[in-house]
PAZAPA-4460 file (N, C-alpha, C; in steps of 0.05 Angstrom, whole numbers, plus 32768, in hexadecimal, padded with zeros to 4 digits):
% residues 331
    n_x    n_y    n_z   ca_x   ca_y   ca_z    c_x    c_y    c_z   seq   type   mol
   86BE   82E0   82B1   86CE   82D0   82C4   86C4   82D4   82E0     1      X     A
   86C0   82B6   82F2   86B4   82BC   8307   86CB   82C3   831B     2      X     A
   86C7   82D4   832E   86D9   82D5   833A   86D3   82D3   8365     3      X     A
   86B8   82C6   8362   86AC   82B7   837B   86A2   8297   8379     4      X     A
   86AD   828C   8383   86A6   8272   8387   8699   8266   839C     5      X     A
   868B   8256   839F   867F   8249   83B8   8681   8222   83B1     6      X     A
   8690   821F   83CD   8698   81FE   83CC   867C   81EE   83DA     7      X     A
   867A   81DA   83D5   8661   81CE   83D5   866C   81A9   83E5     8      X     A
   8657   819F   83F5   8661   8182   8403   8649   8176   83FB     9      X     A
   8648   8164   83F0   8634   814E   83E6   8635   8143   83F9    10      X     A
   8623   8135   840B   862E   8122   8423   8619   810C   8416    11      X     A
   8623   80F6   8418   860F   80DD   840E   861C   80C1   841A    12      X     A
   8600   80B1   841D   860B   8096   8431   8622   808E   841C    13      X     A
   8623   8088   8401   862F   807E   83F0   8643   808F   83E5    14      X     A
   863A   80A5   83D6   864C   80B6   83D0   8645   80D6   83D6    15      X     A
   8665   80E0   83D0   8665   80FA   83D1   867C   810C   83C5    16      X     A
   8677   8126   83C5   867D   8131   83B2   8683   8154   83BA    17      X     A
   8699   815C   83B9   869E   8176   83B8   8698   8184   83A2    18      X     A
   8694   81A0   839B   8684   81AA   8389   868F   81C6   838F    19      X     A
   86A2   81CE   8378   869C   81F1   8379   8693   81FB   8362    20      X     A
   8686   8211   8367   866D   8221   8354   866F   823E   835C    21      X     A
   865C   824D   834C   865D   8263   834A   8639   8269   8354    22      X     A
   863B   827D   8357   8625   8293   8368   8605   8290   835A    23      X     A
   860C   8293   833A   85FB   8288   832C   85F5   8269   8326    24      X     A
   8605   8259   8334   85F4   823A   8331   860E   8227   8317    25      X     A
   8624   8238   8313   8631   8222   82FF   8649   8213   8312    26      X     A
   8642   81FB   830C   8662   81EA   8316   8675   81ED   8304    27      X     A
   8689   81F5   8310   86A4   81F5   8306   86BE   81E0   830C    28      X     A
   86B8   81D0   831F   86C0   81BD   832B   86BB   81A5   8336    29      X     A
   86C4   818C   8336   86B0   817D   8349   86CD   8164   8356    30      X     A
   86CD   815B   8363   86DA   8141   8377   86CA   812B   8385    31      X     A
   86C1   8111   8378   86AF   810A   8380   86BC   80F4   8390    32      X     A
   86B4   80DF   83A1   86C8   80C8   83AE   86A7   80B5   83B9    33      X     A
   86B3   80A3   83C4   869B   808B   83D0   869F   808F   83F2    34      X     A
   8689   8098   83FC   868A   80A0   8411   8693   808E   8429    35      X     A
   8689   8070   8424   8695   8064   843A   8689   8067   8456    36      X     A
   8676   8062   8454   866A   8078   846D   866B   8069   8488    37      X     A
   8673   8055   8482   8677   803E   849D   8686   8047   84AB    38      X     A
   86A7   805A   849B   86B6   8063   84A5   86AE   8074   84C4    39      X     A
   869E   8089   84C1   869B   8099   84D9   8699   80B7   84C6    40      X     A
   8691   80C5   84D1   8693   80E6   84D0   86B7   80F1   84D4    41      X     A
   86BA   80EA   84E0   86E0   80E8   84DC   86E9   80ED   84C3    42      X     A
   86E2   80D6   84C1   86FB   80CF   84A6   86E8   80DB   848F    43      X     A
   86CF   80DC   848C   86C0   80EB   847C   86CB   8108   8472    44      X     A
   86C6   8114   8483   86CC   8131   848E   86E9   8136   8485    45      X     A
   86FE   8121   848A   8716   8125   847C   8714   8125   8461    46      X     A
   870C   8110   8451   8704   8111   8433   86FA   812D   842D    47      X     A
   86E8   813A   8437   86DF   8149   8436   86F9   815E   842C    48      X     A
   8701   816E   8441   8714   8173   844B   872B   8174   842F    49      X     A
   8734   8163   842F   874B   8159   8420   873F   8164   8401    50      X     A
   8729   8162   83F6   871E   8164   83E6   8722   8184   83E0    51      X     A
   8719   8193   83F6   8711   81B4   83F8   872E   81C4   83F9    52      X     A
   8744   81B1   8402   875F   81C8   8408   8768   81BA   83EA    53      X     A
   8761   81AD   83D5   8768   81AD   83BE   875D   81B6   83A4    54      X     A
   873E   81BD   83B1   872E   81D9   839B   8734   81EC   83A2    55      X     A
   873C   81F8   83BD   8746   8213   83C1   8759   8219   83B3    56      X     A
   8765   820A   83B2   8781   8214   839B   8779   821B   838B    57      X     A
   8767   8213   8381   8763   821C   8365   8746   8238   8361    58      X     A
   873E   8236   8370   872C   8246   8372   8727   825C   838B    59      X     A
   871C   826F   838D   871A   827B   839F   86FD   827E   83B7    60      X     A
   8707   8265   83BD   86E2   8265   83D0   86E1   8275   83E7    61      X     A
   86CA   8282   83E1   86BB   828E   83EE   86AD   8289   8411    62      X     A
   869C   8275   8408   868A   826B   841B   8680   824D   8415    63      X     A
   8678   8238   8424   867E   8218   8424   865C   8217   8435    64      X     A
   8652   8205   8424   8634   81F3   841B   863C   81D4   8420    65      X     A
   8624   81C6   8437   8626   81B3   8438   8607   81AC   8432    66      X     A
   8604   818F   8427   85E7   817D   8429   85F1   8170   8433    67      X     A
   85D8   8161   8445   85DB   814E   8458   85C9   813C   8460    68      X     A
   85C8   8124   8463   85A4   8115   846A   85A2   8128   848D    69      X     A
   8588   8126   8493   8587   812F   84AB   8579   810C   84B8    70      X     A
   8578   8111   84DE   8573   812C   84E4   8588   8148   84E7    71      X     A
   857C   815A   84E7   8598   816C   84E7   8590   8184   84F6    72      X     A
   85A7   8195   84FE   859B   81A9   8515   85AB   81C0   84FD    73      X     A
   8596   81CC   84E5   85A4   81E6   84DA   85AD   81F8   84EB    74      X     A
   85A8   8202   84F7   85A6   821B   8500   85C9   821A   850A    75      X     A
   85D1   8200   851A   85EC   8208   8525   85FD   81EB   8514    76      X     A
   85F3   81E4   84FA   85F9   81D2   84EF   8608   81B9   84F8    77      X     A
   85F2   81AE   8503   85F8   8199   8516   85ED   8180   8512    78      X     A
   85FC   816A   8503   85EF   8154   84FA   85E9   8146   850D    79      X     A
   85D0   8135   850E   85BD   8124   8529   85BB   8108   8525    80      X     A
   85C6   8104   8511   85CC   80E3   8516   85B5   80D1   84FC    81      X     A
   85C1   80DC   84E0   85B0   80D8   84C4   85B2   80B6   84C7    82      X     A
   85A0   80A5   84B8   859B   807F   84B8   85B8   8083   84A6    83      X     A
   85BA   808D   848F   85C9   807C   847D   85E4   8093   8489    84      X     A
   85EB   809B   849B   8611   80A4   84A5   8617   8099   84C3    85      X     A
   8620   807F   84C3   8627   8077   84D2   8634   807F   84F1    86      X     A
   862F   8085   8502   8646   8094   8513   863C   80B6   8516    87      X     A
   862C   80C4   84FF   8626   80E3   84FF   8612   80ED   8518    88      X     A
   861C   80E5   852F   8602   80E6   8547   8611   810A   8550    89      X     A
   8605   8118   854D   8606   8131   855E   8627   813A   8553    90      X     A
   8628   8140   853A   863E   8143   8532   863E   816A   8525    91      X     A
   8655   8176   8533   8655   818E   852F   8665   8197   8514    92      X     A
   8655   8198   8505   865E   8194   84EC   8668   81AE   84D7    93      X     A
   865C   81B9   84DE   8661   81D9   84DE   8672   81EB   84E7    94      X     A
   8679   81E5   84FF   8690   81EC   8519   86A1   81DB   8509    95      X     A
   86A6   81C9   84FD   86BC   81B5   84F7   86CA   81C2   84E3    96      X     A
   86B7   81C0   84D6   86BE   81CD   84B3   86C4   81ED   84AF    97      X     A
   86BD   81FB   84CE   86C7   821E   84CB   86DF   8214   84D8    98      X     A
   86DF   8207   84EC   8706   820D   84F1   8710   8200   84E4    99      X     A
   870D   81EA   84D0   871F   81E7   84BF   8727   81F4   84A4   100      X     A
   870E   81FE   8496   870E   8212   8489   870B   8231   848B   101      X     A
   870A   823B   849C   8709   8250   84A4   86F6   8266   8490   102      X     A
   86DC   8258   8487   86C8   8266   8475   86B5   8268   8484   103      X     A
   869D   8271   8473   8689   8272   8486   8679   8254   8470   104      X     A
   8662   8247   8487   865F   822C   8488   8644   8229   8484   105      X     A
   8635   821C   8476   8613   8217   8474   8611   8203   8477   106      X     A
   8604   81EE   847E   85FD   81CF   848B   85D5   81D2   8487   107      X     A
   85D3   81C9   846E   85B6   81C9   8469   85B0   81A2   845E   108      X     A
   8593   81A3   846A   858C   8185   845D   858E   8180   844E   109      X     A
   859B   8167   8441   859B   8166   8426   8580   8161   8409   110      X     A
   856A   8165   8417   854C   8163   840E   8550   8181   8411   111      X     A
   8553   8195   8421   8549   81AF   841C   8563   81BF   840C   112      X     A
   8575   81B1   8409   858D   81BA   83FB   8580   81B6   83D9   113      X     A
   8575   8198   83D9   856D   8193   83BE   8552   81B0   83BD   114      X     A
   8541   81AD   83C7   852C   81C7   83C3   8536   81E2   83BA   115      X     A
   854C   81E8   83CE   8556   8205   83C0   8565   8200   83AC   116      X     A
   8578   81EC   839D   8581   81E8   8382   856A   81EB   8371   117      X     A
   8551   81DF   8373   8541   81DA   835B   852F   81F8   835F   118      X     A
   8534   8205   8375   8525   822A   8375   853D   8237   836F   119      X     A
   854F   8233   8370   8560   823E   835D   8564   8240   834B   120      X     A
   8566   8229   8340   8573   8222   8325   855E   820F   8312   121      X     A
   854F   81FA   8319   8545   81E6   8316   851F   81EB   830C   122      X     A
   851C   81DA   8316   84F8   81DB   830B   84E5   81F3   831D   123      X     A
   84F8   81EC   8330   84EB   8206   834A   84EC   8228   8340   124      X     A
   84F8   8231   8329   84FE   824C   832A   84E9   825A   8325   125      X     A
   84E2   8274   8332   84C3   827E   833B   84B4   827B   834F   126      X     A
   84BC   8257   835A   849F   824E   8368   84AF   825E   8389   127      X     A
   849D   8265   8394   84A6   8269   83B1   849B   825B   83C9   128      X     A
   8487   8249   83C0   8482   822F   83CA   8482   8215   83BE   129      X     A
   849E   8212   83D0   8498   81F1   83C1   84A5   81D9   83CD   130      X     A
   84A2   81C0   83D0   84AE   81AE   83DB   84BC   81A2   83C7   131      X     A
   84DE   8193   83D4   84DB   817B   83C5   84E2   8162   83C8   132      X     A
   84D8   8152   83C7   84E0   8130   83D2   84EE   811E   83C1   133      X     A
   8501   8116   83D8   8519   810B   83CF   8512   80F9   83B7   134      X     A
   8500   80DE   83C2   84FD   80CF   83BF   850C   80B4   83B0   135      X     A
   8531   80BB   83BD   853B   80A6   83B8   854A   8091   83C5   136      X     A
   855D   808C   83D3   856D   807E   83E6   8550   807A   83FA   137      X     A
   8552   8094   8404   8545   809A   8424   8526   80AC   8414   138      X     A
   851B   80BE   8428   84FE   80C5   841D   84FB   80DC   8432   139      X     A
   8507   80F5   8423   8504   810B   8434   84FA   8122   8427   140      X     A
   84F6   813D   8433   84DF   8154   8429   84F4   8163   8433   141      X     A
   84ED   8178   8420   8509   8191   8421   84F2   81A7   8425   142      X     A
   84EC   81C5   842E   84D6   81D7   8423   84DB   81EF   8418   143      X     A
   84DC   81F9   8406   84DB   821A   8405   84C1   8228   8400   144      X     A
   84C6   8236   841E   84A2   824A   841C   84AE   825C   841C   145      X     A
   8499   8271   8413   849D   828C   8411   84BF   8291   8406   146      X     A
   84CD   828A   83F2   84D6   8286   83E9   84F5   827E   83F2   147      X     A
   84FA   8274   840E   8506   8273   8423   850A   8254   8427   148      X     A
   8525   8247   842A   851B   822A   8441   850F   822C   844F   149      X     A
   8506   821A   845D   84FB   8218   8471   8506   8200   848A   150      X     A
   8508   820D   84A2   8516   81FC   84B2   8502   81F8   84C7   151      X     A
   8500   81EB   84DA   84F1   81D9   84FA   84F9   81F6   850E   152      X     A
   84F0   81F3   851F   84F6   81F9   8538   850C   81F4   8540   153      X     A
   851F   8205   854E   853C   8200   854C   8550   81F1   853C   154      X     A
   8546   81FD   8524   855B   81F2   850A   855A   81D7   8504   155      X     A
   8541   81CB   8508   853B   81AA   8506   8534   81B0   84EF   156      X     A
   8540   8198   84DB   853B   8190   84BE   8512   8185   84BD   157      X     A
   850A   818D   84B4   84F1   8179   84AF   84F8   815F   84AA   158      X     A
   84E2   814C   84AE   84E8   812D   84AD   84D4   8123   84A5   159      X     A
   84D4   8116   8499   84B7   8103   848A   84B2   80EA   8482   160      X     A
   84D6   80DF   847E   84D5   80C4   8480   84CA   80A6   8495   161      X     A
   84C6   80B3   84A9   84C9   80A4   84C3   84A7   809B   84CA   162      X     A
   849F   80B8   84BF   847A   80BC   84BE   846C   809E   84B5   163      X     A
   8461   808C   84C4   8452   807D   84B9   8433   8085   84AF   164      X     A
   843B   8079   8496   8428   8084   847B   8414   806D   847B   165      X     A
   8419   8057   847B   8405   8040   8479   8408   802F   8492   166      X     A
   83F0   8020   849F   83F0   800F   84B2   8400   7FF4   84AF   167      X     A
   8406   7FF0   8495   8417   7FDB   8490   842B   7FE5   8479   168      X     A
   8439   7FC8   8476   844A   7FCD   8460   846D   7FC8   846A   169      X     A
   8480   7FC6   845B   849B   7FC8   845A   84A8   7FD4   8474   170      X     A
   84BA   7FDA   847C   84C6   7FE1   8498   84E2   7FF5   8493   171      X     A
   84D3   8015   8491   84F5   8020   8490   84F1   802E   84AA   172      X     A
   850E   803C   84AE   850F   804A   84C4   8505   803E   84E6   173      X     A
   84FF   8023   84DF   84F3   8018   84F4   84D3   8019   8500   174      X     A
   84C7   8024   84E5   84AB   8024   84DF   849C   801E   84D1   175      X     A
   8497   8001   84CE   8489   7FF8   84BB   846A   800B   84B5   176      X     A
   846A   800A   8499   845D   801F   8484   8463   8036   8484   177      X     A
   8478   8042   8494   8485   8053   848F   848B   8062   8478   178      X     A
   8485   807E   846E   848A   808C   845B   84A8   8083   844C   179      X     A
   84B8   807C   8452   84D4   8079   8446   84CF   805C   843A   180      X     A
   84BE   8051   844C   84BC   8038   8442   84B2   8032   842A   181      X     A
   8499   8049   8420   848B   8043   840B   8493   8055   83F6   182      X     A
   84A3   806C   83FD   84A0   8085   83EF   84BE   8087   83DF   183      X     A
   84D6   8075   83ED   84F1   8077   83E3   84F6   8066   83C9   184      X     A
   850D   8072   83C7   8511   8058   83A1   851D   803B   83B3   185      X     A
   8529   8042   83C6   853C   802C   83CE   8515   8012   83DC   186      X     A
   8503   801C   83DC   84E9   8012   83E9   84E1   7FFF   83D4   187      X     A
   84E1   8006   83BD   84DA   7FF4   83AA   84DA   7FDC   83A8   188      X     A
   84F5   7FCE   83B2   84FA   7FBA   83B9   84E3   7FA8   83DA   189      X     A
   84E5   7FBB   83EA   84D5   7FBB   83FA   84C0   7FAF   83FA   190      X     A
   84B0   7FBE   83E5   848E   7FC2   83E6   848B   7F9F   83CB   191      X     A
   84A9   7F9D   83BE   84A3   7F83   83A6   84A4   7F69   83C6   192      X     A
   84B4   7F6F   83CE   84B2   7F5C   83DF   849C   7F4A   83F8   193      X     A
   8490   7F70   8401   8479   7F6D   8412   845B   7F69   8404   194      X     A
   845E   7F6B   83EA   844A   7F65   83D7   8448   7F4C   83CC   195      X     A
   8456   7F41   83C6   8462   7F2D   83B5   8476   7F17   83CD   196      X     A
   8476   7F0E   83DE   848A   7EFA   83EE   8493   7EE8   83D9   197      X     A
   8481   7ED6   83CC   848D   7EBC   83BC   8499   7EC4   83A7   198      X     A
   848E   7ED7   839E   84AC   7EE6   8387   84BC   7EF0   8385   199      X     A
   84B9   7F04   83A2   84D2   7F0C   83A2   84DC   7F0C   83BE   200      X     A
   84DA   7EFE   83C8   84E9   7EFA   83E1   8504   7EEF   83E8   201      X     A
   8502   7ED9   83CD   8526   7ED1   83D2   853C   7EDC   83BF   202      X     A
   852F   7EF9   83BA   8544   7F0A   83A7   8531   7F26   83AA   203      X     A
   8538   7F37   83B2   852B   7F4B   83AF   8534   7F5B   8394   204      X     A
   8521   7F6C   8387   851D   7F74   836F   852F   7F88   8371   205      X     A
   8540   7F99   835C   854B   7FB8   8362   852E   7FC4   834D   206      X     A
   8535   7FEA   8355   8520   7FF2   8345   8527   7FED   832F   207      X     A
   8536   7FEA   831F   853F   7FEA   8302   852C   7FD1   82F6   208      X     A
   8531   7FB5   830A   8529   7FA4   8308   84FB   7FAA   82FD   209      X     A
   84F5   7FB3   8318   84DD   7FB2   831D   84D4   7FC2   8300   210      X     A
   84E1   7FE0   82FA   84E1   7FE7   82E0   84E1   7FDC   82D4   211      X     A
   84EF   7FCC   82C5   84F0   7FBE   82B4   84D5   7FB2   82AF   212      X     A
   84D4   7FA2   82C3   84BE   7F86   82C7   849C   7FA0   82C2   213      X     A
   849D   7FB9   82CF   8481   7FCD   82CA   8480   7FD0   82A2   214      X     A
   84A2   7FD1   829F   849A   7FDC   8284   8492   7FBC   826B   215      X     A
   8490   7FAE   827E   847F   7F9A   8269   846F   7F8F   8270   216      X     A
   8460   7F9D   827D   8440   7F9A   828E   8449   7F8F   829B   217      X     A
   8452   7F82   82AE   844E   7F72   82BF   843E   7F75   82D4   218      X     A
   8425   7F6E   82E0   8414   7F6B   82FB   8419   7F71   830E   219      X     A
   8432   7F69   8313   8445   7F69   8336   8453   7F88   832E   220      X     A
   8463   7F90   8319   846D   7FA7   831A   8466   7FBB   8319   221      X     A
   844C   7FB7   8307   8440   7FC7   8308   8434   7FDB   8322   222      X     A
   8427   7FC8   8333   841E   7FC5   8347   8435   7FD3   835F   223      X     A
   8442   7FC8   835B   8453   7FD3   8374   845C   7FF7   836C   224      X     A
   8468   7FF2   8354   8466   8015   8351   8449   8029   834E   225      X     A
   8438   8020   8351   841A   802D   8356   841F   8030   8377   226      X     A
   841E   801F   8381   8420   8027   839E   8439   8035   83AA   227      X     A
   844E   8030   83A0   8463   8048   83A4   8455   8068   839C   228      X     A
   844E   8069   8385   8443   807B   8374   842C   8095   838D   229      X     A
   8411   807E   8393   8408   8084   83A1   840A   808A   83C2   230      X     A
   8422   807C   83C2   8426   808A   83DA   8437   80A7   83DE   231      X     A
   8442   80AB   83CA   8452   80C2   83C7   843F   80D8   83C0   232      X     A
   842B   80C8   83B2   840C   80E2   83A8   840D   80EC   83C2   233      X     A
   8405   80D2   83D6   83F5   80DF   83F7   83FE   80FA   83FE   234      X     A
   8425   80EE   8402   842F   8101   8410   842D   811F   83F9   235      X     A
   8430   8120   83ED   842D   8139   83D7   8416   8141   83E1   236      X     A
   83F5   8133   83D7   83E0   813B   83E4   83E4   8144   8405   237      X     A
   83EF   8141   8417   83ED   8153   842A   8402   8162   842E   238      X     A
   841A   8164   8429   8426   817D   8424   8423   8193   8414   239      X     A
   840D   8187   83F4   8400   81A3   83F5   83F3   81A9   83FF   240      X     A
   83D2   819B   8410   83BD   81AE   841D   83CF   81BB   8433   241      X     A
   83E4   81AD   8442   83ED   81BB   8451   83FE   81D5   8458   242      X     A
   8408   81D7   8443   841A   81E7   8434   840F   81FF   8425   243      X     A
   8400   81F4   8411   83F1   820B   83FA   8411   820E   83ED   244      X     A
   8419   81F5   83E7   8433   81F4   83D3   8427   81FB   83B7   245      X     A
   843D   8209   83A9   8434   8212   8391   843E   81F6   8377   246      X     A
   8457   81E1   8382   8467   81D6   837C   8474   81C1   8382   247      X     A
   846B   81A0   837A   8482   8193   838E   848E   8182   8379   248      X     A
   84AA   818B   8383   84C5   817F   836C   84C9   8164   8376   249      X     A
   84C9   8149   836B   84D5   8130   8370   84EB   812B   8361   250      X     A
   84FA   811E   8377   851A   8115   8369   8516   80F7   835D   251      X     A
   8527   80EB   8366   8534   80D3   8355   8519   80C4   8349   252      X     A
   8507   80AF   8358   84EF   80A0   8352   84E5   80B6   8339   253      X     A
   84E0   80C6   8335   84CD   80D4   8320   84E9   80DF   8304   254      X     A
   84FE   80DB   830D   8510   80DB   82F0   8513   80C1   82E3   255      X     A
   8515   80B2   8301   8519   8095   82F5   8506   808B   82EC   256      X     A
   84EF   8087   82FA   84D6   8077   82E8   84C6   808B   82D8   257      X     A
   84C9   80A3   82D9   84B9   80AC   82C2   849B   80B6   82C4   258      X     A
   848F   80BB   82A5   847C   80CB   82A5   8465   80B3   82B0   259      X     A
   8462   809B   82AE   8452   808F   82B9   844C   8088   82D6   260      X     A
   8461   8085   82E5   8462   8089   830C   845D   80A9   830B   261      X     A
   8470   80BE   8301   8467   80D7   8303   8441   80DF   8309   262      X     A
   8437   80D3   82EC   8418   80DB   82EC   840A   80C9   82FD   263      X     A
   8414   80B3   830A   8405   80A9   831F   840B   80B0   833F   264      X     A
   8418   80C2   833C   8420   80D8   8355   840C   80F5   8358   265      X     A
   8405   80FC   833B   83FB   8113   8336   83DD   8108   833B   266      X     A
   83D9   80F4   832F   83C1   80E8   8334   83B3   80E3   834F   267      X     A
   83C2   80DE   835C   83BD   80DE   8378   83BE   80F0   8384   268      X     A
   83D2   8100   8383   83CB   811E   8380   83AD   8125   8384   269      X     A
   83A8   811E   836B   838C   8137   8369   837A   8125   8368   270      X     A
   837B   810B   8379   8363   80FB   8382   8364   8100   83A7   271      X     A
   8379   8113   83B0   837E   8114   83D3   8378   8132   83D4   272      X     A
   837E   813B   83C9   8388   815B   83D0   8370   816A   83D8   273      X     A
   8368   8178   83E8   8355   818C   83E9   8343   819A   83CE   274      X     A
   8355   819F   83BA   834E   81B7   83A4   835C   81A1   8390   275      X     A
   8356   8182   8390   8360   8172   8373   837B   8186   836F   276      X     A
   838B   8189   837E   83A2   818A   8367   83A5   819D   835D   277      X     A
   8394   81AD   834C   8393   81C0   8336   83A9   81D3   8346   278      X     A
   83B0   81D6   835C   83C5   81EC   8367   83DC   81E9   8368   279      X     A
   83E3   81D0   835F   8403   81CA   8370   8406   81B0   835A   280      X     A
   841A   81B8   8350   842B   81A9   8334   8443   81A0   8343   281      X     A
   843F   8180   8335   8455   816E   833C   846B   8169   832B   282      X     A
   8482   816F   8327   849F   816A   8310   84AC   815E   831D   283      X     A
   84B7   8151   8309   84D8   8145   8313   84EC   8150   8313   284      X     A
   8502   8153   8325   8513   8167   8321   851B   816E   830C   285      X     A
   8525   818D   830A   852A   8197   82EF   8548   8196   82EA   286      X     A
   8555   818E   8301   8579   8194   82FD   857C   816E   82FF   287      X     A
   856C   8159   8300   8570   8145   82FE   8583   8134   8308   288      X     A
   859D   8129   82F9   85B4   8125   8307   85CB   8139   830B   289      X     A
   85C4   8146   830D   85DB   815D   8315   85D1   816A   832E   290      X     A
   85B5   815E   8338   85AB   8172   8350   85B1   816E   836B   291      X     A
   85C3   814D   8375   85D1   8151   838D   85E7   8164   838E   292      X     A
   85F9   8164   8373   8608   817A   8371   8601   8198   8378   293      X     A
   85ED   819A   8368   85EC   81BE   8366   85DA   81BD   8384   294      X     A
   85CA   81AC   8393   85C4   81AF   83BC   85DC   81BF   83BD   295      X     A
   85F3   81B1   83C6   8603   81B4   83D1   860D   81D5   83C6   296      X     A
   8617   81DA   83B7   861A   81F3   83A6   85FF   8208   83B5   297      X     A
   85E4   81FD   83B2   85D3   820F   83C3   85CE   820E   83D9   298      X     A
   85D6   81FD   83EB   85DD   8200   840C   85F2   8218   8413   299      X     A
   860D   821A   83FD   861B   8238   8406   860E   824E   83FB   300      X     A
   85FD   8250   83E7   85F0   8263   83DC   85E0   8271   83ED   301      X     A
   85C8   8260   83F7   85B9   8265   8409   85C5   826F   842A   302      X     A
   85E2   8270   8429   85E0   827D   8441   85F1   829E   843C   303      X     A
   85F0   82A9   8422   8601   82BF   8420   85E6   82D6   8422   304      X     A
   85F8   82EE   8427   85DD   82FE   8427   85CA   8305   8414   305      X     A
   85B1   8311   8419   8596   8306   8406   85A6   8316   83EB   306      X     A
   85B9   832F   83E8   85B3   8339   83C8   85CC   832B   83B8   307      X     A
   85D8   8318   83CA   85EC   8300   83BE   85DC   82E0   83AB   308      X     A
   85CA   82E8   83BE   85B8   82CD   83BC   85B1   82CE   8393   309      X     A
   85AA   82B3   8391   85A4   82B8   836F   8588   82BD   836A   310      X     A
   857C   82C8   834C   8567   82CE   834D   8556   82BB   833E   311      X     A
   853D   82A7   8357   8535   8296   834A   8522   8296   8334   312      X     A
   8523   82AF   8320   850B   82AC   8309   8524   82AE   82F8   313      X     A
   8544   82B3   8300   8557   82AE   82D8   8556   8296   82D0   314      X     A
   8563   8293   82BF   8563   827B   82B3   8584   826A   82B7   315      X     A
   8594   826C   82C3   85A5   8263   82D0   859C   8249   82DB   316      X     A
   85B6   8235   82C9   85A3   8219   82D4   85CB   820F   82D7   317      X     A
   85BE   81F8   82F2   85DB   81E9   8301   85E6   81E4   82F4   318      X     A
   85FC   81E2   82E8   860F   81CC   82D8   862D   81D2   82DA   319      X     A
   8635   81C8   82CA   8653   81C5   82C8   865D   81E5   82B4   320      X     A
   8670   81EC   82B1   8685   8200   829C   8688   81E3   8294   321      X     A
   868D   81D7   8280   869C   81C7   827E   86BD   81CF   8274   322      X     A
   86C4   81E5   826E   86DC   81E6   826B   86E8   81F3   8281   323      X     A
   86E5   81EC   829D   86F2   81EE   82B5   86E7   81D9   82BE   324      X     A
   86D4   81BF   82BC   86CF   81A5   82CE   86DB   819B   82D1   325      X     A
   86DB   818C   82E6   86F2   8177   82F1   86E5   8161   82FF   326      X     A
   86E9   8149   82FB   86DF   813B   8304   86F2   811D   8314   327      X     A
   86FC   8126   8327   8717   811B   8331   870A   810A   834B   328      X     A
   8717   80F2   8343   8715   80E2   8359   8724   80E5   8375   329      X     A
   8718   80E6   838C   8723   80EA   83A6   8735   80CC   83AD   330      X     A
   8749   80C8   83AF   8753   80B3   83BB   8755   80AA   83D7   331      X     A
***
């Protein structure tokens, strides 16, 4: 019987989700709701809120884990104003959530939140270098070196989406060929369109769609997920020479499309890299859909002291008790 808990904040443009768990990586709880994010940080923050003084009842939390898109200022957990949270400009987020809960408070990116779930719990256990990219909504890099996050200069989140990757191409972040542009799942659509105008211009494709259309050869689908593919190689190719990563974990694009976008990521890989590749292995996350969950769960983990911390070579993997889950809608 556990008798420490740690509450967990999913923050997402779309949705989100409270989460309490235990020390070792199991959910025992969850409250998920539609974030609404047009609303403001306000009314967010209340959901929030409302959510946490109704797991406390039932549980005895400890210490409170947030993910978050950045940019973000860790250090005094201070959100800087993420594309997809409307209103989150210089928001003290941390300070918010200790006087209202009176715990102690972690505010980590939600890319380096996902990194320490999957070195916890996930594909990462052992590696003490490793990246991992989002690669879904948005198109962000989380790091753990030396077996540690890793944060910027004054608690600045790393950023990578914004980086223009190609001289042309699609337009995110307000930079055409922009890494987010080519590298995100939500891009797909993007790259069918900036490839393709007469086909797909007066409907843009979803990925499911463009899937579909790759898994029966198609020319155009094919095509456009090769260049998603390859551009995600690039960035891998220089985060490992740069890095000497032992590891880089991809989220959503590499569960969703599979072992075929996967090997044309690796492939590129080890047609860029300094040393081909042979050093630095590419997976798809290992906690899959459960791994915005268990971030969050490892954003409070990661801030307890080191002989609290879990040990990333057990075999302890995220999930549910299922005979204490809950899965309750926030109203």
């Amino acid at each position: 019987m556990h008798n420490q808990f740690y509450l967990g904040w999913d923050i997402g443009g779309t949705k989100s989700a409270a989460i309490v768990g235990t020390p070792d990586g199991h959910i025992v709880a969850r409250i998920p709701w539609p974030s609404q994010a047009q609303r403001g940080p306000d009314a967010m923050i209340a959901d929030f809120l409302d959510a946490a003084f109704r797991l406390r009842q039932d549980y005895p939390i400890t210490a409170v884990g947030v993910a978050v898109g950045g940019p973000l200022d860790a250090d005094q957990g201070i959100v800087l104003g993420p594309p997809n949270l409307p209103g989150w400009n210089n928001i003290p987020l941390r300070q918010r959530l200790t006087q209202a809960l009176n715990l102690p408070i972690r505010v980590v990116h939600d890319a380096a939140a996902c990194a320490l779930a999957e070195h916890f719990w996930g594909a990462g256990r052992g590696v003490s270098h490793l990246a991992y990219l989002t690669c879904g909504t948005g198109f962000g890099a989380g790091l753990i070196l030396g077996g540690k996050v890793y944060q910027g200069a004054g608690g600045l989140s790393p950023e990578i989406g914004h980086f223009q990757l190609r001289p042309d191409g699609p337009v995110a972040f307000g930079v055409r060929g922009s890494a987010e542009a080519y590298c995100s799942a939500q891009a797909l659509a993007g790259l069918a369109v900036w490839l393709y105008p007469s086909r797909f211009a007066h409907q843009a494709p979803t990925p499911a769609d463009i899937a579909a259309l790759a898994a029966t050869a198609d020319p155009d689908a094919v095509r456009i997920l090769q260049t998603s593919a390859y551009a995600v190689g690039d960035i891998c190719a220089l985060l490992s020479d740069l890095l000497r990563l032992e590891m880089i974990v991809i989220g959503s694009l590499a569960t969703y499309l599979g072992d075929i976008w996967l090997a044309q990521v690796r492939s590129r890989l080890a047609e860029k890299s300094l040393d081909g590749g042979h050093r630095c292995r590419i997976v798809p996350a290992g906690l899959a859909d459960r791994l915005q969950d268990c971030s969050a769960l490892a954003a409070a983990t990661s801030g307890q002291p080191h002989d609290a911390m879990p040990d990333s070579t057990s075999s302890a993997a995220c999930g549910p008790h299922h005979e204490h889950f809950t899965a309750e809608t926030n109203s």
